[in-house]
C-alpha positions as CSV (number, residue, x, y, z in Angstrom):
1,X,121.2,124.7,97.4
2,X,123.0,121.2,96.6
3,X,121.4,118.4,98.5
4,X,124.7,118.0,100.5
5,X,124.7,121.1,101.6
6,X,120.7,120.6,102.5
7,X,122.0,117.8,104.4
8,X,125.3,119.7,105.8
9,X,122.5,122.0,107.1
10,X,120.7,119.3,109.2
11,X,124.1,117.6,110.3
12,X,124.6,120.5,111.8
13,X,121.3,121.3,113.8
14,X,121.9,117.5,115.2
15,X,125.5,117.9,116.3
16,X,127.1,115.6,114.4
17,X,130.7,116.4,112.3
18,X,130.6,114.0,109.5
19,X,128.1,111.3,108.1
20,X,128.6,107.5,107.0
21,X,126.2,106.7,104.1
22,X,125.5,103.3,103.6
23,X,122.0,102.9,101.9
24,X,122.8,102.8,98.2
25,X,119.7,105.0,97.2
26,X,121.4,107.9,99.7
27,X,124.6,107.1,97.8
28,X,123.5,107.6,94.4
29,X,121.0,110.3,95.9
30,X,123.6,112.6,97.4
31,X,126.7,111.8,94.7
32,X,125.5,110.2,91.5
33,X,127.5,106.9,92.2
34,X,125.3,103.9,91.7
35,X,128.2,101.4,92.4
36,X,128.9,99.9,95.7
37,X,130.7,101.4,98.8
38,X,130.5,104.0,101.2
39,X,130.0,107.7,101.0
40,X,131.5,110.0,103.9
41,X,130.0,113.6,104.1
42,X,132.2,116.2,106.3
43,X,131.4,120.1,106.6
44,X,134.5,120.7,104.2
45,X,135.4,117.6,102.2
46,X,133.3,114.2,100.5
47,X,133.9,110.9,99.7
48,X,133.4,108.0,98.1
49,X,135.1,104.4,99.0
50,X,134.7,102.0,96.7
51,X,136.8,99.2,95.5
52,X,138.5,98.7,92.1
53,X,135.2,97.4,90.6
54,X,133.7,100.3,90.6
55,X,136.7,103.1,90.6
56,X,136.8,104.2,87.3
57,X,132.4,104.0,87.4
58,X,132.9,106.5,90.8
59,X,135.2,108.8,88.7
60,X,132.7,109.2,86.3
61,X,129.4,109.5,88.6
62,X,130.5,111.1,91.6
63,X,132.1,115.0,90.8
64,X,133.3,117.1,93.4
65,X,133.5,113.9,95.9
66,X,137.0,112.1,96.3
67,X,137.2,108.8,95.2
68,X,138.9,106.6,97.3
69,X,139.9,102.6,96.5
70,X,140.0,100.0,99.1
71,X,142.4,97.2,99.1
72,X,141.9,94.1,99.0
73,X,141.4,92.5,102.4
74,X,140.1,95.9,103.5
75,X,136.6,97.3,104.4
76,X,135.2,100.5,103.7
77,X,134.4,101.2,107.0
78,X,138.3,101.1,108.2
79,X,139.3,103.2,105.3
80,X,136.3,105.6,106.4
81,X,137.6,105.4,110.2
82,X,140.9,106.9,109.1
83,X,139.4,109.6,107.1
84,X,137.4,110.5,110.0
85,X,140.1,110.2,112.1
86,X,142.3,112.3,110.0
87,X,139.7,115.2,110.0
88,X,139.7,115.0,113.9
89,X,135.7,115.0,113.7
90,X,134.2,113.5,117.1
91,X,130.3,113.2,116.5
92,X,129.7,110.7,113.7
93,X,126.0,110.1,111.9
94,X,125.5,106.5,110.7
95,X,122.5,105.2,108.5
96,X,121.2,102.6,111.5
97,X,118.2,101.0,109.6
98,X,120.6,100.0,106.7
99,X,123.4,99.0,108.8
100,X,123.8,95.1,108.9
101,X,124.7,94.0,112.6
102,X,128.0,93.2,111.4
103,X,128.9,96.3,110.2
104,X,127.6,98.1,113.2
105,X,129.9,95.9,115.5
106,X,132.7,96.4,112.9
107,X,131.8,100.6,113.2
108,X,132.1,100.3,116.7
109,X,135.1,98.4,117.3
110,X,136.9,100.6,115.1
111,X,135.2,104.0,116.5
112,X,136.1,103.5,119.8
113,X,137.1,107.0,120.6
114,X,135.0,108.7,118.4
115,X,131.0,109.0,119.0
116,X,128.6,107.3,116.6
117,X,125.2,108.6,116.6
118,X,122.4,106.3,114.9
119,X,120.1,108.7,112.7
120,X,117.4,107.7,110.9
121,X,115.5,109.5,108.0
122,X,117.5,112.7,107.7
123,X,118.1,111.8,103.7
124,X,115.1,110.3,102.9
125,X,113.2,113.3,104.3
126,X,115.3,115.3,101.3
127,X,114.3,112.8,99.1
128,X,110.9,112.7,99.5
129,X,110.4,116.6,97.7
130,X,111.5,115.9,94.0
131,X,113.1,118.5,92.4
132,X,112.1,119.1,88.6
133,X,114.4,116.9,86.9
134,X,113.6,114.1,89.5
135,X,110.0,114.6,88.5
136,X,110.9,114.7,84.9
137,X,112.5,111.3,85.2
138,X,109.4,109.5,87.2
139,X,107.4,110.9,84.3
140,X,109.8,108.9,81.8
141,X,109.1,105.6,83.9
142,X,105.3,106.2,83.8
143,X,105.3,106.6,80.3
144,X,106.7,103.5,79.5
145,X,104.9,101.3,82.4
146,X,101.1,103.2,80.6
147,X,102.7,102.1,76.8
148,X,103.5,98.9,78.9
149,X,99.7,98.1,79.9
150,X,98.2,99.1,76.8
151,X,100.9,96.7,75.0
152,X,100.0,93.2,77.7
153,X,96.9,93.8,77.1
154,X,96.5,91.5,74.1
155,X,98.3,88.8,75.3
156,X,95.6,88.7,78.7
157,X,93.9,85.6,77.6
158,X,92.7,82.4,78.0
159,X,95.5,79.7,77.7
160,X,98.8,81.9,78.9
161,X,100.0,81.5,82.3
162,X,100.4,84.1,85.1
163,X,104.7,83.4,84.4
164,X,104.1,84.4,80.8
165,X,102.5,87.7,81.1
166,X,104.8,88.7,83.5
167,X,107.6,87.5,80.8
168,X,105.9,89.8,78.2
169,X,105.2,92.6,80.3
170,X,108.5,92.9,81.8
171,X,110.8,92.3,78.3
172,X,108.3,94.7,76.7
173,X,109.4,97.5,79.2
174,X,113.2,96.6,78.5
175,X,112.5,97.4,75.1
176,X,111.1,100.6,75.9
177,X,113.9,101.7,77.6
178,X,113.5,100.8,81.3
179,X,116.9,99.9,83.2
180,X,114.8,96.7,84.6
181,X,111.7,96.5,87.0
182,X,111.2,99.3,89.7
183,X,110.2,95.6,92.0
184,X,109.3,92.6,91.6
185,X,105.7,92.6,89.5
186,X,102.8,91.4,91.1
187,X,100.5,89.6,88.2
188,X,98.0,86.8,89.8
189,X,94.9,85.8,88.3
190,X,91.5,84.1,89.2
191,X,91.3,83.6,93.1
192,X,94.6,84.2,93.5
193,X,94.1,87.8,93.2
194,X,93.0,87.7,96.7
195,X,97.1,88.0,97.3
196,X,97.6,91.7,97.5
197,X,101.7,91.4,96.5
198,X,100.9,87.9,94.9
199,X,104.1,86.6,92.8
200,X,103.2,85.1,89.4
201,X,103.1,81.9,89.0
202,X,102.0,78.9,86.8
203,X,98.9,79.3,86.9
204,X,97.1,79.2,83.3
205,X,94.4,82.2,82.8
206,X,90.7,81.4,82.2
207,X,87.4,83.0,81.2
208,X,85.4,85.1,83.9
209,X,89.1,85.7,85.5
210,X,90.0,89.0,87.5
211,X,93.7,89.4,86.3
212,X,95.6,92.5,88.3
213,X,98.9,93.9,87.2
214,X,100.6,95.8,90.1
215,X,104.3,96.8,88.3
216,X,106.4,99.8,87.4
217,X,109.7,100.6,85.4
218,X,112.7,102.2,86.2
219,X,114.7,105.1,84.3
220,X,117.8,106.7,85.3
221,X,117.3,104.9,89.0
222,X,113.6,106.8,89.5
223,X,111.1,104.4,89.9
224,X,106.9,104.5,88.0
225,X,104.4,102.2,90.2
226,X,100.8,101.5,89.1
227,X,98.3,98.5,89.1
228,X,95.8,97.9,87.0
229,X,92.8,94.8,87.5
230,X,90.8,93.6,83.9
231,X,88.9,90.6,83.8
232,X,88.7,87.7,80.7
233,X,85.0,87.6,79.2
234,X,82.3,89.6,81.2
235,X,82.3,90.0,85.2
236,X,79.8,89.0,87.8
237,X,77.5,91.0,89.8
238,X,79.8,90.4,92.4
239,X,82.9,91.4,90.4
240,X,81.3,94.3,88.9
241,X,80.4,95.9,92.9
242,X,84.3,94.8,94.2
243,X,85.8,96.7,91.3
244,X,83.1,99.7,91.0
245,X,83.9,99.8,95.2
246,X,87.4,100.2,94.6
247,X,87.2,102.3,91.4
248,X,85.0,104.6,93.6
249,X,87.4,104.9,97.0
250,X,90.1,105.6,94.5
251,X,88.5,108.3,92.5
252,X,87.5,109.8,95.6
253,X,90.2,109.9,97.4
254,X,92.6,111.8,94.6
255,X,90.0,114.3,94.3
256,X,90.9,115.3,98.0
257,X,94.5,115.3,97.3
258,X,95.9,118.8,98.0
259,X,99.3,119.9,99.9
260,X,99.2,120.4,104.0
261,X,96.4,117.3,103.8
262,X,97.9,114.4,106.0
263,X,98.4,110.6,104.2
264,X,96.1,109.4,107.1
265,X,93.7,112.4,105.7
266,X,93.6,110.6,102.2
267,X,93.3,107.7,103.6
268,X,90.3,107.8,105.5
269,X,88.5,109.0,102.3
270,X,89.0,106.5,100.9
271,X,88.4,103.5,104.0
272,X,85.5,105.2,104.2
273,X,84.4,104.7,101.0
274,X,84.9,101.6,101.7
275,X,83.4,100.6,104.8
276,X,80.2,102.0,103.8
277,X,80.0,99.9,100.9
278,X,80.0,97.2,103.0
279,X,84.0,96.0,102.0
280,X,85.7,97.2,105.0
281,X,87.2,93.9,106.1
282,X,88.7,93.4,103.4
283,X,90.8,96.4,102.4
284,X,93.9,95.7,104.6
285,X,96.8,97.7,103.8
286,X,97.2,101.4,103.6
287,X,96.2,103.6,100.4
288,X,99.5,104.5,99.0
289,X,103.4,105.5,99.7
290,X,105.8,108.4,98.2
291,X,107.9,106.9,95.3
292,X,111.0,108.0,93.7
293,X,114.5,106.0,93.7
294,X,112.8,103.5,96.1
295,X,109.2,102.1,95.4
296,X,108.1,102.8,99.2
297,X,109.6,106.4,100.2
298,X,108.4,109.0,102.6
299,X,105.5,109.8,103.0
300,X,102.7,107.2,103.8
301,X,99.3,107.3,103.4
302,X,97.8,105.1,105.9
303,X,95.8,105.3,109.2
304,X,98.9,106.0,111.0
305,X,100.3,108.7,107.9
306,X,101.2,111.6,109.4
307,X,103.2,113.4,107.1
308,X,101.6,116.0,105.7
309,X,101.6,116.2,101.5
310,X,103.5,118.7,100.4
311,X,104.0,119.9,96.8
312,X,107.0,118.4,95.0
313,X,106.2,114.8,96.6
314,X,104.9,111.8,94.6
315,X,102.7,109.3,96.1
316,X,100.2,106.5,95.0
317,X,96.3,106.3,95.9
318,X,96.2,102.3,96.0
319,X,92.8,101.0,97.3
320,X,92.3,97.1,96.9
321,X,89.3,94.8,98.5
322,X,90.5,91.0,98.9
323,X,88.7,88.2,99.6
324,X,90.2,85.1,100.4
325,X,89.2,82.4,97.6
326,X,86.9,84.2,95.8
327,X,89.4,87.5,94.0
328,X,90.2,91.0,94.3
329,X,90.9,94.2,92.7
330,X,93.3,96.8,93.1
331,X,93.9,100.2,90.9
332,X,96.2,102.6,91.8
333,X,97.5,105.8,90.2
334,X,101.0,108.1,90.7
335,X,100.7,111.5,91.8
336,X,102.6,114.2,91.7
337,X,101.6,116.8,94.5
338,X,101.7,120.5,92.9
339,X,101.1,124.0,94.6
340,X,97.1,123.8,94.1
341,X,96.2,120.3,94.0
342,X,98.2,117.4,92.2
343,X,98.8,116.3,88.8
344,X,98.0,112.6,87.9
345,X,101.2,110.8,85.7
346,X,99.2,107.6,85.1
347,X,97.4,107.8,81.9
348,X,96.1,104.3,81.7
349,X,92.2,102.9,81.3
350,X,90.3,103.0,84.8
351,X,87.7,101.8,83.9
352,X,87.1,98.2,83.8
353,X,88.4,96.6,80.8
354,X,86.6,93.1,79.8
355,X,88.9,91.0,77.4
């Protein structure tokens, strides 16, 4: 079955006639176009509106929908009201979590007779079971984000700055064949890898420093997320318990990973872990998220994850321990959830690696 007809399906159990997509990862998701616009989905006929930037791009990307050009002077969202009124369709889905407040008073002054029914989720819950060629593709990314790691490695010295690395890492991985970064990498160093999504910065490395690497390519749109901590010389005793605490929550916690667990089930494996090693306080955020053509997808694994893991998903086990002014670690790993357990696509060093 063709994902819009997965998503005809559930248009239909909610009532609603035809759906506006907004969010661009639906877009491309449901019709291959990667350019900007709308995409209308109605029980018999598709669209996409886009403008003449992207027209000929839409021709190419988006078979079987048709392609429609806005004017100029002329949103989307009047060219999709005419459509919809055309079609005589009553009960309209929008996307309301990527609708600006704008274009939700624009959809409703132009929908007056027509119902508009916010929805939330009913793509994204398609998108977070990969199908095999979606898999095959979030393999590609990993691939080059592991040859990425093993290449930055020699630059992680004393001397280069946080900006540097980051510089190196990231031009590395366009070489490889990644379309850019899958988000904006985290790379901080010293103390400041107490900041859990830390930006890099100036700041010039130095012997006895923790140095974590939380990045991630993209290919064909699918995104590869991992994070890796080394230090610069040999690590204290009190670096040595933060990372062999985290290393250990981590390790655990995949080990339990198996479809119809919850993410709060894998979760608390690995908090407790945690707590008992006396680093509770300090592990903040929740272990991981699903991944594919967003970094953060359905489903979570937190204390509050209650999706349950089921096989086709990919998600990350991300344990970190911060503490303010003094460092942290963080290591995390992609998984790919399987029939009888999970298959790990990260390939890089666990580990600690002393430079």
């Amino acid at each position: 079955m063709t994902r819009v007809k997965k998503l005809a399906e559930k248009l239909i159990k909610n009532n609603i006639d035809g759906f506006i997509v907004s969010k661009p990862e639906n877009q491309y998701y449901l019709s291959g176009f990667s350019g900007e616009g709308l995409t209308i989905i109605t029980g018999n006929k598709n669209y996409v509106i886009t403008d003449s930037r992207y027209t000929e791009q839409a021709k190419d990307e988006a078979s079987g929908f048709e392609i429609i050009e806005t004017k100029a002077g002329f949103s989307p969202f009047s060219i999709s009201f005419k459509i919809i009124k055309e079609l005589g369709l009553r009960m309209i889905g929008v996307e309301s979590h990527s609708l600006t407040v704008k274009e939700y008073d624009e959809l409703t002054e132009s929908f007056k007779d027509i119902n508009l029914i916010k929805t939330e989720g009913l793509i994204e819950q398609l998108r977070a079971i990969k199908d095999m060629h979606e898999i095959s593709l979030i393999k590609s990314a990993q691939k080059i984000t592991d040859k990425a790691f093993e290449y930055i490695l020699d630059f992680i010295k004393p001397g280069v700055s946080e900006l540097e690395l980051a510089a190196e890492l990231e031009y590395f991985m366009k070489k490889s064949g990644s379309q850019g970064t899958a988000f904006h990498t985290i790379l901080v160093s010293g103390s400041r890898t107490s900041l859990p999504h830390g930006i890099p910065s100036k700041r010039v490395l130095q012997a006895g420093d923790l140095v974590t690497i939380d990045f991630g390519a993209r290919f064909s749109g699918y995104c590869s997320d991992m994070t890796r901590t080394v230090i610069i010389g040999k690590p204290s005793e009190k670096q040595l318990s933060i990372y062999n605490t985290v290393l250990g929550a981590q390790v655990k916690a995949i080990e339990h990973v198996k479809p119809g667990l919850t993410g709060k089930d894998i979760d608390g494996v690995a908090r407790k872990f945690i707590q008992e090693e006396g680093f509770g306080d300090y592990f903040g955020h929740g272990l991981g998220h699903g991944v594919g053509l967003e970094i953060h997808e359905v489903p979570k694994l937190s204390p509050k994850g209650e999706n349950k893991l089921l096989p086709g998903m990919i998600v990350t086990i991300e344990p970190g321990i911060y503490i303010e002014n003094f460092g942290g670690v963080r290591i995390e790993d992609m998984l790919v959830i399987t029939e009888n357990g999970f298959e790990n696509l990260t390939k890089s060093e666990k580990q600690l690696i002393c430079l």
